[in-house]
N, C-alpha and C positions, 0 to 999 in steps of 0.2 A: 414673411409669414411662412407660416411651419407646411408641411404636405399635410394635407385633412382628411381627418377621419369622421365616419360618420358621427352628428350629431348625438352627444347622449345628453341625456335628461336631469339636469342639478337642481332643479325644484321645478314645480308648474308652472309653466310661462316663459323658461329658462331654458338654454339647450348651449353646451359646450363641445368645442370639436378642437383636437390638435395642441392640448394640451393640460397638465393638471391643474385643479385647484384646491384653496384657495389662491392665490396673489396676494402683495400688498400693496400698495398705494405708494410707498415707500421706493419699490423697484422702479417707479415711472416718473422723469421729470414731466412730461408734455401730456394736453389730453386735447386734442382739435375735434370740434364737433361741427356739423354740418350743419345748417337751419333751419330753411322750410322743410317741415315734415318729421324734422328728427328733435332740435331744441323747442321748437314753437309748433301749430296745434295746423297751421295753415301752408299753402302752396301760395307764395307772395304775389307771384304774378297769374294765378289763376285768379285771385280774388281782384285784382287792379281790374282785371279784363271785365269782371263784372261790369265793373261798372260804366266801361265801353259796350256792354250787350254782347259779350264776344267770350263770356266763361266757357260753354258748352265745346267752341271750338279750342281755347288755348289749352285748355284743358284736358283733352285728347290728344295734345302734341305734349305735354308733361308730362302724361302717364308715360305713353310708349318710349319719352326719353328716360323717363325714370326704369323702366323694366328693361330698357337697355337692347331696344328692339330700333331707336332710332342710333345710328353710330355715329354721324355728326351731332354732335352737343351745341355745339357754336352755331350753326345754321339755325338748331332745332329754337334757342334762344332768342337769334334774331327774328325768327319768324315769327314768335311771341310778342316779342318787344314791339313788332312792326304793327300789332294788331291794338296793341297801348295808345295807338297815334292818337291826342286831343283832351285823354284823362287827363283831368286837372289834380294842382298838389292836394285841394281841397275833400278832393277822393280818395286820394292815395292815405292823407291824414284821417278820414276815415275808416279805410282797414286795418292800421295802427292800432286804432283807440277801439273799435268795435270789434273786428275778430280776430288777431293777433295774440296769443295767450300761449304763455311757457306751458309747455310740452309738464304730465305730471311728474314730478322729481330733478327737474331741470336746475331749481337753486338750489336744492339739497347735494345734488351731485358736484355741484363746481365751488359749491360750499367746501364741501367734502377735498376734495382735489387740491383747494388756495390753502385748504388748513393744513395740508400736506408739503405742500411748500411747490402745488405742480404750476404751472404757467396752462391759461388757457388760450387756447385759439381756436377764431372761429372763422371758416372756412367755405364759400356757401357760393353757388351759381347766382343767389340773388341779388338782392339792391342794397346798397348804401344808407337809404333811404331806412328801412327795416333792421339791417346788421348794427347802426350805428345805436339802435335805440333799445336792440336786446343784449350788446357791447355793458352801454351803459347801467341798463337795469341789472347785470349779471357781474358788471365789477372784471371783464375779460380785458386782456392781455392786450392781445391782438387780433387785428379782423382783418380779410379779404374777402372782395364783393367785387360787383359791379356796379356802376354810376350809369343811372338815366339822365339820356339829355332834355332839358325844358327848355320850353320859351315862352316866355308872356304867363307864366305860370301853368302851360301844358305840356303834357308829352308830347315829344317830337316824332316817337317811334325805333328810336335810334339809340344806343349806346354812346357815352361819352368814352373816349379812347384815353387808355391810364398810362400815365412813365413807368410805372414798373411793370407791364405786361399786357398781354391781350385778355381777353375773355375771362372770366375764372368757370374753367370746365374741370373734368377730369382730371387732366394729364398738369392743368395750372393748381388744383389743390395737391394733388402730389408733389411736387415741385414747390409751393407755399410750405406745406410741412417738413418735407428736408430741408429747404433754409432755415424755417424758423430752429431746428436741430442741432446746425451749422451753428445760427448767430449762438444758439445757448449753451454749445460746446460739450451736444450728447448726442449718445448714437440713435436713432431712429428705433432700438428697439428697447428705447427707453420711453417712448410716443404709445400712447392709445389714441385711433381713430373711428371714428364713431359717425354714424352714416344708416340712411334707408334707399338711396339710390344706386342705379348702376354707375352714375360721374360719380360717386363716393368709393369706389371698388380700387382707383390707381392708389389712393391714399391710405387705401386701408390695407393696402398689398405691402406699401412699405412699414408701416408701425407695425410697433413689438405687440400689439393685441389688438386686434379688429372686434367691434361690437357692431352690431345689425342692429336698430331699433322699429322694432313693427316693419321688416323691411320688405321690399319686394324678391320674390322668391330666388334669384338670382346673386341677391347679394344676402341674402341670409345664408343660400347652401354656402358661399366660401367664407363667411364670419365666420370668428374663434368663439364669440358670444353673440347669439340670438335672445332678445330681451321679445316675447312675444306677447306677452300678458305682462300689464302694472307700466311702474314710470320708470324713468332713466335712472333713478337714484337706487333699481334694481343690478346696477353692475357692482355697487358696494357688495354686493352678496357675494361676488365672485374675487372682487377683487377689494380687498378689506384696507379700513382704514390702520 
């Protein structure tokens, strides 16, 4: 990503830095998006916790990981998951179906993107559980997540440990988007990466365009595109079909 200049203003809601526009859609094979909070409407594991009685506190350990005030990511996670221990699937199938809802311009934009011919991938600290079902609904490429472990149909509290890597933080969705790069046989500043957290910052350091969506102020100051007002299906404005 380019040296940044201060944000300037391309419509209301809208703010560009470190480079002209428009764009085409054309210029970018790849567009990786991040999930709670950026494709979908929720924070997957603050809403689980609910229903352990435990929102208020997991809740307060997402923020501050998300504004990037906590610097372990991996702990801040386990800590989380740890507080998960005894939700049942039955719960978890309820925040699915009850408050789980695409983010607004979320089909439009990957609509947008496959009619282009881009590959999507979705790249996200959360669950398996959730990624697999907004994968589906969205018609994406490919996903990395994390896997909770059960038993007897409850949370354990625990992470199920993956062959292809540890954790998916930061430094692991970096490293997901240059492979996926790699396998498609284009350079990294052919990628748009698209994120509201600070663990979305490595990822969007290596793509050819960083977008911030409603993000925390941290990671909207270094995005190329800050979407702060309307849906995601607002980066079409900058960067055209």
């Amino acid at each position: 990503m380019s040296a940044m200049t201060p944000h300037t203003p391309f419509a209301p809601g809208l703010a560009l830095q470190g480079f002209a526009a428009p764009l085409l859609l054309s210029q970018f094979k790849l567009i990786a998006f991040d999930m709670d909070s950026t494709l979908i409407n929720i924070e997957c594991v603050d809403e689980i916790a609910d229903a352990a009685g435990r929102k208020a506190e997991v809740a307060a350990i997402t923020e501050a990981a998300m504004r990037g005030e906590i610097t372990d990511y991996k702990d801040s996670l386990r800590r989380r998951v740890a507080l998960l221990k005894g939700v049942s699937l039955g719960h978890m199938q309820q925040v699915l179906d009850q408050r789980l809802q695409l983010n607004p311009g979320a089909a439009d934009l990957v609509k947008a993107c496959k009619t282009a011919g881009m590959k999507v991938l979705l790249v996200s600290g959360g669950f398996t559980f959730f990624t697999d079902h907004v994968r589906d609904l969205l018609g994406i490429d490919w996903t990395r997540s994390n896997v909770l472990e059960m038993a007897d149909g409850l949370l354990t509290g625990r992470m199920v440990d993956q062959d292809w890597g540890d954790i998916c933080d930061g430094e692991e969705k970096r490293k997901t988007l240059l492979e996926t790069c790699e396998k498609m046989g284009i350079a990294p500043s052919q990628a748009i990466a698209m994120g509201d957290g600070a663990n979305d910052l490595p990822m969007m350091g290596v793509a050819g365009l960083s977008v911030a969506y409603h993000a925390k102020p941290k990671v909207r100051e270094k995005a190329m595109v800050a979407i702060d007002q309307g849906g995601l299906d607002r980066l079409l404005e900058v960067v055209r079909p």
